[in-house]
TORNU-504542 format. One record per atom (N, C-alpha, C): y, z, x; residue in one letter; atom name. Coordinates in Angstrom, 3 decimals. Atoms other than C-alpha are relative to their C-alpha. Last residue first. Layout:
# TORNU-504542
+----------+----------+----------+---+----+
:        v :        w :        u : r :  a :
+----------+----------+----------+---+----+
:        Y :        Z :        X : A : CA :
...
+----------+----------+----------+---+----+
//
This chain:
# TORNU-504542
+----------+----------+----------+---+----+
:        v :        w :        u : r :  a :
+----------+----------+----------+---+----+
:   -0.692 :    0.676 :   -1.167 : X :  N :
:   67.511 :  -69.211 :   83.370 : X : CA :
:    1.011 :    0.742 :    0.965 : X :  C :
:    1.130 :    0.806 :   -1.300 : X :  N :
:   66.606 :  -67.764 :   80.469 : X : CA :
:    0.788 :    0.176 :    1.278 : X :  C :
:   -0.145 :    1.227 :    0.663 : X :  N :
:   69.057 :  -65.054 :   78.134 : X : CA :
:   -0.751 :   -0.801 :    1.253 : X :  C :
:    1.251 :    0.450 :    0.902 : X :  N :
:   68.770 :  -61.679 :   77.827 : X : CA :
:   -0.123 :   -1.253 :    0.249 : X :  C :
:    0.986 :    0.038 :   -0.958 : X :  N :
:   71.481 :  -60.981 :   80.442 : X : CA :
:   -1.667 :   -0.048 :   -0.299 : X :  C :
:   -0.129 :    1.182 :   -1.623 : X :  N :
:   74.112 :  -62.572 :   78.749 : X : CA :
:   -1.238 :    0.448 :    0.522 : X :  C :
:    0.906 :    0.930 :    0.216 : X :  N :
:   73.095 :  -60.836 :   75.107 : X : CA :
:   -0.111 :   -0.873 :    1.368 : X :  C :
:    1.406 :   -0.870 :    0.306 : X :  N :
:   75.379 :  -57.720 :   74.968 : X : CA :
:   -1.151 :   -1.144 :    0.403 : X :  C :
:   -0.016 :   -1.534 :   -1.337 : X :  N :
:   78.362 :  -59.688 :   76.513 : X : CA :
:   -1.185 :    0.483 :    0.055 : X :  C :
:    0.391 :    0.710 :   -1.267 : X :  N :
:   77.900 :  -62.880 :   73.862 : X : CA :
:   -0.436 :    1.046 :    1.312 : X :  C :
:    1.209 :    0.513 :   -0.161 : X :  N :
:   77.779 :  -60.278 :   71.358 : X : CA :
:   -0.825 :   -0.715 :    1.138 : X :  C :
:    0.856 :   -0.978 :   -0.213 : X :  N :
:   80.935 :  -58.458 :   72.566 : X : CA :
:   -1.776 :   -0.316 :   -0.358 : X :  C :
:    0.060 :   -0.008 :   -1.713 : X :  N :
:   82.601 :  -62.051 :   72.445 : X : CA :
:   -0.908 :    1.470 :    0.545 : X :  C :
:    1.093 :    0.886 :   -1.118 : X :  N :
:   81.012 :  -62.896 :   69.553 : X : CA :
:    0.503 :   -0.064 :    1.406 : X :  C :
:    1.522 :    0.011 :    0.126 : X :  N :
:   82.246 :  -59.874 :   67.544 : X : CA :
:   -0.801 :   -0.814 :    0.586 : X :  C :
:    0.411 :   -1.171 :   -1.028 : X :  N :
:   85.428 :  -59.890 :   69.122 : X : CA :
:   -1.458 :    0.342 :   -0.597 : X :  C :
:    0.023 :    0.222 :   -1.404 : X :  N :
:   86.294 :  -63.097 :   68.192 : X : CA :
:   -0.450 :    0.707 :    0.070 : X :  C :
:    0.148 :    0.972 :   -0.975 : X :  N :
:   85.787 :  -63.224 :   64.605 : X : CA :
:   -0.733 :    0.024 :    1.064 : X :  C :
:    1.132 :   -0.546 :   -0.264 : X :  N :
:   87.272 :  -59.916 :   63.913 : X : CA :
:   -1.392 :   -0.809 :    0.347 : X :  C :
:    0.187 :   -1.582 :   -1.041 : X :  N :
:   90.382 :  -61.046 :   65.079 : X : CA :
:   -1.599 :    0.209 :    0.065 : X :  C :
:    0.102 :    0.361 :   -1.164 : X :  N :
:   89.932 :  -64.292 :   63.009 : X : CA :
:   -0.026 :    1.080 :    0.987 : X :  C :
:    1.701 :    0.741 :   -0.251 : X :  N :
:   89.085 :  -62.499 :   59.813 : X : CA :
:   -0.010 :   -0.596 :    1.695 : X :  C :
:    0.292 :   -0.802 :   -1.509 : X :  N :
:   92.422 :  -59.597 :   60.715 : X : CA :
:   -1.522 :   -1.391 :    0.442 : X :  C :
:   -1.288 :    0.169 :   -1.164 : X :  N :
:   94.620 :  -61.144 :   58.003 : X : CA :
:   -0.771 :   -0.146 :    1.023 : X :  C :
:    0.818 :    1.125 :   -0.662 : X :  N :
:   91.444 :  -60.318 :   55.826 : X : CA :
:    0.731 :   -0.767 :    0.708 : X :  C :
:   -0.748 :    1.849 :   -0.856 : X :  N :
:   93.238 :  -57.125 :   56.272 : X : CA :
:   -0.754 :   -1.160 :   -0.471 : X :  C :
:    0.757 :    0.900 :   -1.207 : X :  N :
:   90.552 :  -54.139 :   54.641 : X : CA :
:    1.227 :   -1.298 :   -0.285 : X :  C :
:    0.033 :   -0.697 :   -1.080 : X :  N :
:   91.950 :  -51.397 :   52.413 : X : CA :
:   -0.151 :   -0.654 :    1.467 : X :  C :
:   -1.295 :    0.948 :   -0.035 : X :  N :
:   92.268 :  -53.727 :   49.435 : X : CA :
:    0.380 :    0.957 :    1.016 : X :  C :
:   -0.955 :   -0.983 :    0.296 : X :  N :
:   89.064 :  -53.256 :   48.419 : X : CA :
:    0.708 :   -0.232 :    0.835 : X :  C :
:    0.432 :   -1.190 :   -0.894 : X :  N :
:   87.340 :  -56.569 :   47.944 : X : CA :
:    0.804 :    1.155 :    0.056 : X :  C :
:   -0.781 :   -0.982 :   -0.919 : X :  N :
:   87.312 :  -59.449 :   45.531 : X : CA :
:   -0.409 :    1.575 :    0.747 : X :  C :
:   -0.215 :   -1.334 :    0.553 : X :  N :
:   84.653 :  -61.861 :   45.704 : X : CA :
:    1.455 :    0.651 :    0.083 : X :  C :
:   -0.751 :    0.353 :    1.490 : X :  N :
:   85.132 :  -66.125 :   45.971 : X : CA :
:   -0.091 :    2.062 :   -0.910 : X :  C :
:   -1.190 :    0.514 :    0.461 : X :  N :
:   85.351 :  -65.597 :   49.493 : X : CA :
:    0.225 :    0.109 :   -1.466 : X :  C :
:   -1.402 :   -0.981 :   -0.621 : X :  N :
:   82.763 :  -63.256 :   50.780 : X : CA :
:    0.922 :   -0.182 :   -0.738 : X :  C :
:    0.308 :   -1.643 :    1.192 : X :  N :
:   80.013 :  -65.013 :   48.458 : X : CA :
:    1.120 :    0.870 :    0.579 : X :  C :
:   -0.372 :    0.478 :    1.738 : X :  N :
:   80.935 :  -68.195 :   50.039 : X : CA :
:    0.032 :    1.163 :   -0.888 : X :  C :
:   -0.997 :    0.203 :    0.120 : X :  N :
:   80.522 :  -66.400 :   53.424 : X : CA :
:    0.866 :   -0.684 :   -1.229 : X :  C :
:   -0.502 :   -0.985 :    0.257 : X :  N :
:   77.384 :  -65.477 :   52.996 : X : CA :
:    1.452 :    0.235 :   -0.138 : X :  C :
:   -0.052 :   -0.494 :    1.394 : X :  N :
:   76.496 :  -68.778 :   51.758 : X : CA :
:    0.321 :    1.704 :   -0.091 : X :  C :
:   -1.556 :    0.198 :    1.280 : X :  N :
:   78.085 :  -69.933 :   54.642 : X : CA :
:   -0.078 :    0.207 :   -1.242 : X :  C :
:   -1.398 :   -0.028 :   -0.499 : X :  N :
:   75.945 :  -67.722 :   57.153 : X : CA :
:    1.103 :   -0.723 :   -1.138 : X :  C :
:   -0.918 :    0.707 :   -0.698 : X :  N :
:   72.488 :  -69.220 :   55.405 : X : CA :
:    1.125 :    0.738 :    0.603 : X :  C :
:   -0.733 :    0.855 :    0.566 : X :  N :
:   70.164 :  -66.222 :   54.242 : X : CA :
:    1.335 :   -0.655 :    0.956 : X :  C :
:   -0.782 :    1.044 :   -0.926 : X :  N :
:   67.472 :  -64.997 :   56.638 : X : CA :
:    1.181 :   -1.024 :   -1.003 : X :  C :
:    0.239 :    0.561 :   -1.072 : X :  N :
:   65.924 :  -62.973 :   53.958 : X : CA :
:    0.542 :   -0.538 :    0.563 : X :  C :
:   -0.380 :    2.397 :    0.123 : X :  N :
:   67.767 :  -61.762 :   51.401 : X : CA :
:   -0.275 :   -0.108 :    1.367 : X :  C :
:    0.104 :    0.597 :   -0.992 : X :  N :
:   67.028 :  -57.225 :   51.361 : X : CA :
:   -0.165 :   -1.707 :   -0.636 : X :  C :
:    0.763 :    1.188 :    0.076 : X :  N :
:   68.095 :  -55.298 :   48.253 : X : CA :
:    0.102 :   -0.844 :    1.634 : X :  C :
:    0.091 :    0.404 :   -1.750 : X :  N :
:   69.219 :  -51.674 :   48.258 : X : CA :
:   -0.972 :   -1.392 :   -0.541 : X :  C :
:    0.808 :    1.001 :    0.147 : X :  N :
:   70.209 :  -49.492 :   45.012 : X : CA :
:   -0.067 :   -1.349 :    1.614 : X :  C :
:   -0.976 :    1.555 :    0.011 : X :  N :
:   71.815 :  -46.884 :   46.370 : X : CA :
:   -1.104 :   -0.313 :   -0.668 : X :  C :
:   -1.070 :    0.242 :    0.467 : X :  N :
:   71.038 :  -42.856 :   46.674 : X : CA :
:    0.925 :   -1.149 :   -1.181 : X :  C :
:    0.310 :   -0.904 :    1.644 : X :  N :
:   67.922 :  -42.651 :   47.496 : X : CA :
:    0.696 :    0.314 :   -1.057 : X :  C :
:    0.969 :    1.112 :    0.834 : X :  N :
:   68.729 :  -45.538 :   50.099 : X : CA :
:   -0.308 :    0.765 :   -1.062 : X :  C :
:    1.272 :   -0.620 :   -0.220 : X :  N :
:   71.280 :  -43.105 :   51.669 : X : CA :
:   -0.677 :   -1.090 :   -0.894 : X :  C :
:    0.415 :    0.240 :    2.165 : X :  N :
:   74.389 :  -45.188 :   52.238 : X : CA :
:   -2.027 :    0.378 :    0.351 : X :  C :
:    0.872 :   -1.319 :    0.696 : X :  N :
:   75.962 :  -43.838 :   55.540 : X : CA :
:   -0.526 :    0.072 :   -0.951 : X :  C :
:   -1.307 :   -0.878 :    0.194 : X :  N :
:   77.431 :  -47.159 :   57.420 : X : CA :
:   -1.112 :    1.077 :   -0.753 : X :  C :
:    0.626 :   -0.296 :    0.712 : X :  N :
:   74.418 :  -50.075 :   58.204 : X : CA :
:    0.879 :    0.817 :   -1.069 : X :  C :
:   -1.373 :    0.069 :    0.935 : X :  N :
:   77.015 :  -52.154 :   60.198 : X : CA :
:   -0.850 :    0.812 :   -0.907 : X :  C :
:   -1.775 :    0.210 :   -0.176 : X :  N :
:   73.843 :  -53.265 :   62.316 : X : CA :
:    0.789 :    0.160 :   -1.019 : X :  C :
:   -1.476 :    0.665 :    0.922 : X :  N :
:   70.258 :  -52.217 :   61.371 : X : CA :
:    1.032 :    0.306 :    0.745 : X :  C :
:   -1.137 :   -0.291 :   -0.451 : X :  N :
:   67.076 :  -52.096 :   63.234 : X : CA :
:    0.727 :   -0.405 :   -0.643 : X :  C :
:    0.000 :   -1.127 :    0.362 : X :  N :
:   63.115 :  -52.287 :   62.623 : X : CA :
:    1.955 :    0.499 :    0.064 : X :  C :
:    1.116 :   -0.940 :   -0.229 : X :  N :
:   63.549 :  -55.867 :   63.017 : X : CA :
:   -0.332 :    1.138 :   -0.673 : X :  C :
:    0.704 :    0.522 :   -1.101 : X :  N :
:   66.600 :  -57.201 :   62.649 : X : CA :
:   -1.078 :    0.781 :    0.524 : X :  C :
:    1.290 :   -0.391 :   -0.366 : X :  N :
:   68.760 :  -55.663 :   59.584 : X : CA :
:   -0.685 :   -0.990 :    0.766 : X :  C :
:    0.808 :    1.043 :   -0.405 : X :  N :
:   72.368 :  -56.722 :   58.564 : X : CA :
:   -0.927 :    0.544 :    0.882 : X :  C :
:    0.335 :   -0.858 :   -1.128 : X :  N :
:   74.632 :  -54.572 :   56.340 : X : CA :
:   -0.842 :   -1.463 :    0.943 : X :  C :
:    0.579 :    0.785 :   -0.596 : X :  N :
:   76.818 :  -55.151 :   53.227 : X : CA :
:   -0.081 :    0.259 :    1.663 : X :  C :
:   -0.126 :    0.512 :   -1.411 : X :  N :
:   78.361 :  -52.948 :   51.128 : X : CA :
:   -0.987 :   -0.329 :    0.364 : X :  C :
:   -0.545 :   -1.052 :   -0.338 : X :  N :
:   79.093 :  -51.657 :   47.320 : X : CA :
:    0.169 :   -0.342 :    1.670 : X :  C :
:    0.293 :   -1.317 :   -0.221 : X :  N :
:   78.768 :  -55.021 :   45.723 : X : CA :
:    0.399 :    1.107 :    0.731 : X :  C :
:   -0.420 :   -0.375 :   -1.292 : X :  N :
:   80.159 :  -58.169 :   44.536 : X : CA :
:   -0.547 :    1.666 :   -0.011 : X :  C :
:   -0.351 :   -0.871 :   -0.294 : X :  N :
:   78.413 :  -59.907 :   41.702 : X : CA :
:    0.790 :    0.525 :    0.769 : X :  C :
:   -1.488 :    0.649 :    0.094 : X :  N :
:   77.861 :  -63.827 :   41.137 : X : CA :
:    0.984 :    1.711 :   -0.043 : X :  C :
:   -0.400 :   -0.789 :    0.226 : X :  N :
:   74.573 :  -64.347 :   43.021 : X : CA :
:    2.005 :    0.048 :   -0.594 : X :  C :
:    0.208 :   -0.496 :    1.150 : X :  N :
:   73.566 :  -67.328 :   43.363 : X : CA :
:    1.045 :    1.153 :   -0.720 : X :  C :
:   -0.802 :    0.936 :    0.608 : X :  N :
:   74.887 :  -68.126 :   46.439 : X : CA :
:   -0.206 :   -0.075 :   -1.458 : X :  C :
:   -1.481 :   -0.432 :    0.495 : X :  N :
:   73.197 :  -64.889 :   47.483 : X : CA :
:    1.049 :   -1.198 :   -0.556 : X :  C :
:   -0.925 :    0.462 :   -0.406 : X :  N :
:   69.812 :  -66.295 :   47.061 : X : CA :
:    1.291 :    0.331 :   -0.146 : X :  C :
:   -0.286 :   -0.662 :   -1.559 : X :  N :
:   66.960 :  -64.021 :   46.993 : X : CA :
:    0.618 :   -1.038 :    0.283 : X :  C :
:   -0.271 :    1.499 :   -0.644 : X :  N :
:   67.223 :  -63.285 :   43.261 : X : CA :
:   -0.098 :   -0.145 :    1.480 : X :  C :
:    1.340 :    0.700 :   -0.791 : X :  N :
:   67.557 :  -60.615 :   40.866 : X : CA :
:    0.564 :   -1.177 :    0.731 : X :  C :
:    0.505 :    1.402 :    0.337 : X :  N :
:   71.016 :  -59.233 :   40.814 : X : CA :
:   -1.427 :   -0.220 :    0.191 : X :  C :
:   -0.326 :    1.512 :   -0.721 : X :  N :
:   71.603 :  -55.521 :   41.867 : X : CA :
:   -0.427 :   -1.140 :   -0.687 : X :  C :
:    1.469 :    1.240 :   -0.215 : X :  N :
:   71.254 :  -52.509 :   39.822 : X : CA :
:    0.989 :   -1.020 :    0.566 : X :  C :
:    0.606 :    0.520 :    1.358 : X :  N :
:   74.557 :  -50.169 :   40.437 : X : CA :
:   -0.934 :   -0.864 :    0.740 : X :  C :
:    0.463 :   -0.869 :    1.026 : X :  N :
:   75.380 :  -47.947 :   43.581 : X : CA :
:   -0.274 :   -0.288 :   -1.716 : X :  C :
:   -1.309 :   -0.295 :    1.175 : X :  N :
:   75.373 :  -50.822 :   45.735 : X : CA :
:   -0.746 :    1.487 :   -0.793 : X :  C :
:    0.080 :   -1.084 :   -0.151 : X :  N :
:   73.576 :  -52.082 :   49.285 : X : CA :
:    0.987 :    0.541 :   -1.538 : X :  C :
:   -0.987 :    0.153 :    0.697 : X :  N :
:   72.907 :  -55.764 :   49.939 : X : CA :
:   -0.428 :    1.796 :   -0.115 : X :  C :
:   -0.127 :   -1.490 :    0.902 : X :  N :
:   71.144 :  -55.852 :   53.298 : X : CA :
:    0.934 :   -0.088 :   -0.758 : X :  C :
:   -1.291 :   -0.927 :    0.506 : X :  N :
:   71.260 :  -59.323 :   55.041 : X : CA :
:   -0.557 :    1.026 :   -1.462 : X :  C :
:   -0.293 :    0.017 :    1.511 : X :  N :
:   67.935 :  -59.808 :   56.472 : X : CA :
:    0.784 :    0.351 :    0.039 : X :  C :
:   -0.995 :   -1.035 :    0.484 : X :  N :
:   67.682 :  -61.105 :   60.268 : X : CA :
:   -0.446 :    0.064 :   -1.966 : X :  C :
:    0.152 :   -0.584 :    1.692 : X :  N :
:   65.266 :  -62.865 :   62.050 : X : CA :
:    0.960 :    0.970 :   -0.230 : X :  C :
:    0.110 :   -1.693 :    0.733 : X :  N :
:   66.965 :  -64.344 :   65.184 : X : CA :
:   -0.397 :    0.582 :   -0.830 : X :  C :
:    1.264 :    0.321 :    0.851 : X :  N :
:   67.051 :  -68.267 :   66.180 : X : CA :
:   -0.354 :    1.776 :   -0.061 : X :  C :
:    1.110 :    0.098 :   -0.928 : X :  N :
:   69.635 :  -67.720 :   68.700 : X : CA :
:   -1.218 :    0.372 :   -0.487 : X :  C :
:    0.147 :    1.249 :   -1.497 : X :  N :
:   72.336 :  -69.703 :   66.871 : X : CA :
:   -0.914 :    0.840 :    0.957 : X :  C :
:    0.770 :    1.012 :    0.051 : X :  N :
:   71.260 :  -67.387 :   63.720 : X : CA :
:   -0.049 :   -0.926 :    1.270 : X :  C :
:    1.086 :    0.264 :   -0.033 : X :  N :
:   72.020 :  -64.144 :   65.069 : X : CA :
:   -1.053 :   -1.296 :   -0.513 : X :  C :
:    0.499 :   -0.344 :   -1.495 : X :  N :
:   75.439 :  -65.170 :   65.863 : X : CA :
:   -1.521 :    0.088 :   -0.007 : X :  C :
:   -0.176 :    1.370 :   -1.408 : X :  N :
:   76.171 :  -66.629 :   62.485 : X : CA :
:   -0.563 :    0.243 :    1.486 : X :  C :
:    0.944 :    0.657 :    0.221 : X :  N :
:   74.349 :  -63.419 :   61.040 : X : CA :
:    0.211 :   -1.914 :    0.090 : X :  C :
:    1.032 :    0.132 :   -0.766 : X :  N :
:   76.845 :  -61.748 :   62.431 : X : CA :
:   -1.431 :   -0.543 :    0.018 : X :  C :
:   -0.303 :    0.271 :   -1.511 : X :  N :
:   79.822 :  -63.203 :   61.471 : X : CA :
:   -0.849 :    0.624 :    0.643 : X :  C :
:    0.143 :    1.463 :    0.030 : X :  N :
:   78.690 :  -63.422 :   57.682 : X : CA :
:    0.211 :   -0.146 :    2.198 : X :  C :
:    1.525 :    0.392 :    0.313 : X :  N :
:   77.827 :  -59.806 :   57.842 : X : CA :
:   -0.397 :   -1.733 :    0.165 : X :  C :
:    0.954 :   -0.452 :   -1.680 : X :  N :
:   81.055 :  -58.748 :   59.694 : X : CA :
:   -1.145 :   -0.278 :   -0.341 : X :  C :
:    0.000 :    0.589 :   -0.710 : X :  N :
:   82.414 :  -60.704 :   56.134 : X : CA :
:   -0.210 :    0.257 :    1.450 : X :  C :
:    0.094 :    1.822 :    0.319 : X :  N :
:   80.959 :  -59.082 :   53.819 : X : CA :
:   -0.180 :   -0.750 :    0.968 : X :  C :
:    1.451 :    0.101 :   -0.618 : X :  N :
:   81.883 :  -55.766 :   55.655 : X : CA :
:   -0.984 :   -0.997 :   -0.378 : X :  C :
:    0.710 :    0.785 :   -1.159 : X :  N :
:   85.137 :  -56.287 :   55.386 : X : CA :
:   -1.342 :   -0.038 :    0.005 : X :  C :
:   -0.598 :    1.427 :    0.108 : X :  N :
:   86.396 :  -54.677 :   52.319 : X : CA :
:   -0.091 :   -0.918 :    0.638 : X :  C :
:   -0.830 :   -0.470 :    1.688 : X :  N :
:   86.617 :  -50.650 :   53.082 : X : CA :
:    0.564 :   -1.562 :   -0.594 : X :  C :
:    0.865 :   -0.360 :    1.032 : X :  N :
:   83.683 :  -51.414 :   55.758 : X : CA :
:    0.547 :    0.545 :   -0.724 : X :  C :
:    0.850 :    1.518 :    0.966 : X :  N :
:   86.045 :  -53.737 :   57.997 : X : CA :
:   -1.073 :    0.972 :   -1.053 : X :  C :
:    0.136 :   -0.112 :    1.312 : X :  N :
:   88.812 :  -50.454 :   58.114 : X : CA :
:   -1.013 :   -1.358 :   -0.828 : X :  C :
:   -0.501 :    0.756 :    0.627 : X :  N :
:   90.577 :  -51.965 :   61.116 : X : CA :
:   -1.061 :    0.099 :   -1.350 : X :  C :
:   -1.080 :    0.220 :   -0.510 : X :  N :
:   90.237 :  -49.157 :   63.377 : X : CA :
:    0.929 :   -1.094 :   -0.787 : X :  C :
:   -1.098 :   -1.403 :    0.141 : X :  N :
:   87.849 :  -46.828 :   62.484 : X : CA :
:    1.279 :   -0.960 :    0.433 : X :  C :
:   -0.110 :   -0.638 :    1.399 : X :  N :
:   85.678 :  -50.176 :   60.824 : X : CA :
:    0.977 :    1.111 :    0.360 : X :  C :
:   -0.365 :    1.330 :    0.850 : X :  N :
:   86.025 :  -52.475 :   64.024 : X : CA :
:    0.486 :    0.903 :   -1.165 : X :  C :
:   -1.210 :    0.077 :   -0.287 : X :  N :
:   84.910 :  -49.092 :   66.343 : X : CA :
:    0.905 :   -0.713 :   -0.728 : X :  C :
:   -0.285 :   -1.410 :    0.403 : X :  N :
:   81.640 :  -48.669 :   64.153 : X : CA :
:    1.890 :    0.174 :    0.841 : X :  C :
:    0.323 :   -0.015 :    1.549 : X :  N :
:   80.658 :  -52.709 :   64.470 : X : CA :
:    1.031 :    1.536 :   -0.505 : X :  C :
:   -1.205 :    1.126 :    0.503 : X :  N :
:   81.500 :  -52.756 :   67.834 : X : CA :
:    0.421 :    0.182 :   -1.383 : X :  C :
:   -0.907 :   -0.747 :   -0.668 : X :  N :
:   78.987 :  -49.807 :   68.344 : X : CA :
:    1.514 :   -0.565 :   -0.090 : X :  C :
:   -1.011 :   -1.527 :    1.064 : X :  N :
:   77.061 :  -50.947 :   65.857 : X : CA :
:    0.594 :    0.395 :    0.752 : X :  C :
:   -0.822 :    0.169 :    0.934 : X :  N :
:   76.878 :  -54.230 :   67.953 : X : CA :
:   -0.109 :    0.733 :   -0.818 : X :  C :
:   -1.307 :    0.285 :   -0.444 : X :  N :
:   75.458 :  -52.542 :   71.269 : X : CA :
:    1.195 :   -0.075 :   -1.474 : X :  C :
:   -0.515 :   -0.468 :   -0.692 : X :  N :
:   72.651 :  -50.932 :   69.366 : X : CA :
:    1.601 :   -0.433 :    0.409 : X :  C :
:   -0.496 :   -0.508 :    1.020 : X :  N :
:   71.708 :  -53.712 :   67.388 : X : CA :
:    0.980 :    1.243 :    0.514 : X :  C :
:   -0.912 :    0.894 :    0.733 : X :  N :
:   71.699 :  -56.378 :   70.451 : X : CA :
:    0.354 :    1.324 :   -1.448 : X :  C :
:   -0.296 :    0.642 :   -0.664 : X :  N :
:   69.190 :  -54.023 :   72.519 : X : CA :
:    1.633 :   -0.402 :   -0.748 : X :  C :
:   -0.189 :   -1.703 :    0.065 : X :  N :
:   66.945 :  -52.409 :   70.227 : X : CA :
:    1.945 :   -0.603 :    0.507 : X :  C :
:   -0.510 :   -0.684 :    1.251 : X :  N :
:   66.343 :  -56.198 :   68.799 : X : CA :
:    1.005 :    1.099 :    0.437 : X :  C :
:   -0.955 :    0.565 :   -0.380 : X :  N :
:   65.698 :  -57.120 :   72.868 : X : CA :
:    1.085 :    0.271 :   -1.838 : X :  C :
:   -1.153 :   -0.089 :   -1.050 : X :  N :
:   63.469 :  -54.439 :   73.302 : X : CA :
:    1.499 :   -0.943 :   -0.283 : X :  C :
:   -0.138 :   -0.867 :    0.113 : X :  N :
:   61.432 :  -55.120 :   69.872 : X : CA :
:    1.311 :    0.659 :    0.963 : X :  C :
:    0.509 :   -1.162 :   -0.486 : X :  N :
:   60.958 :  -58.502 :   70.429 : X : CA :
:    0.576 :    1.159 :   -0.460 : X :  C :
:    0.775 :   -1.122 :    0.790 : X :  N :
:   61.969 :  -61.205 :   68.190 : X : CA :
:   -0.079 :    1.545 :    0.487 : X :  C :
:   -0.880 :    0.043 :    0.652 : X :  N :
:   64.201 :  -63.541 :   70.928 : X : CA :
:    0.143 :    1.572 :   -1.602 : X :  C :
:    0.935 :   -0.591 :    1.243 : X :  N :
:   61.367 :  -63.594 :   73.054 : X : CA :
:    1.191 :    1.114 :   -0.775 : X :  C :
:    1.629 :   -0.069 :   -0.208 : X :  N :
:   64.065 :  -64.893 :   76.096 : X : CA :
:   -0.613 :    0.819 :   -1.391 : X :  C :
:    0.813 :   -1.402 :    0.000 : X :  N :
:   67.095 :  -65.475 :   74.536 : X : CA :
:   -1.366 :   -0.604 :    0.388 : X :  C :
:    1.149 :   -0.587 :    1.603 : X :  N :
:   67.897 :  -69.571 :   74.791 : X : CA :
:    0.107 :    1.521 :    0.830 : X :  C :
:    1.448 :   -0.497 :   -0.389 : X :  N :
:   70.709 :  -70.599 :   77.553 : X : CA :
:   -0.536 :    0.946 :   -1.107 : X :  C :
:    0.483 :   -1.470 :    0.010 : X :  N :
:   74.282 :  -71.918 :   76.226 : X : CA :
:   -1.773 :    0.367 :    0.636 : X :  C :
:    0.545 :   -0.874 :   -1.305 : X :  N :
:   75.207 :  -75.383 :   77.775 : X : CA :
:   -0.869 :    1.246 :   -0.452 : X :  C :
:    0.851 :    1.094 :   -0.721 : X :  N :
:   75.211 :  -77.122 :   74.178 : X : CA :
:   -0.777 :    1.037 :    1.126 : X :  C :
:    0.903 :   -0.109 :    0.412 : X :  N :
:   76.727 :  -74.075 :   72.580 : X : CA :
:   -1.235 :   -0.545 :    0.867 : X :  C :
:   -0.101 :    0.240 :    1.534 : X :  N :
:   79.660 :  -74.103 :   74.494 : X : CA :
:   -1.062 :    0.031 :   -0.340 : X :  C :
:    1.284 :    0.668 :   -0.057 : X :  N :
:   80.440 :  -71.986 :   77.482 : X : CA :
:   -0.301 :   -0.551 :   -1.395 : X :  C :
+----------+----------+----------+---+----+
//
């Protein structure tokens, strides 16, 4: 189905439909990482691939920067010229890919609804730990918008 055809989320914001979409994709999210290790070096980029998804259905999201040193000022990651400890993505009251970082712990910065290719610019020109494939980017890709698409079919108008 291509974009064009696709059918809008109904109240896209809500609370239910947040619970909903975060839920499912940590579950993706948490299988992805025991299996292909995306949060030893991935998790960048499961941030850029889901905040593509949550943008084509007009979604609030913040990407969560997460490190055990001070972070950058700023609320543009294209800016930014750091790489940090890991990356998460928050919707509502709800986080995806969050992994076990105690906030009392971390230093923790929220970037509003930032673009998808500036998260992905920031993916690319970082290095990462060398635990994580980026062999696997297309793999992980797919199966994040095909388990999205899945989670989300019956949200959707019409």
């Amino acid at each position: 189905m291509s974009l064009k055809d696709k059918k809008r989320i109904s109240c896209p914001n809500s609370d239910r439909v947040l619970s909903k979409i975060a839920h499912g994709m940590n579950a993706i999210c948490d299988c992805l990482d025991h299996v292909h290790d995306t949060n030893c070096g991935g998790c960048c980029y499961v941030a850029y691939c889901l905040t593509k998804l949550l943008r084509r259905d007009n979604i609030k999201y913040h990407l969560v920067i997460i490190s055990y040193d001070e972070i950058e000022e700023g609320d543009d990651i294209s800016c930014f010229q750091d790489c940090y400890t890991h990356y998460a993505i928050q919707i509502g009251n709800f986080s995806i890919n969050r992994g076990d970082y105690d906030e009392d712990d971390c230093y923790v910065r929220y970037l509003d609804n930032p673009y998808p290719n500036d998260i992905k610019e920031h993916y690319e020109k970082c290095s990462w730990n060398c635990c994580y494939n980026p062999n696997e980017n297309d793999f992980i890709w797919k199966t994040l918008k095909l388990f999205y698409d899945n989670i989300t079919k019956d949200l959707r108008k019409g």
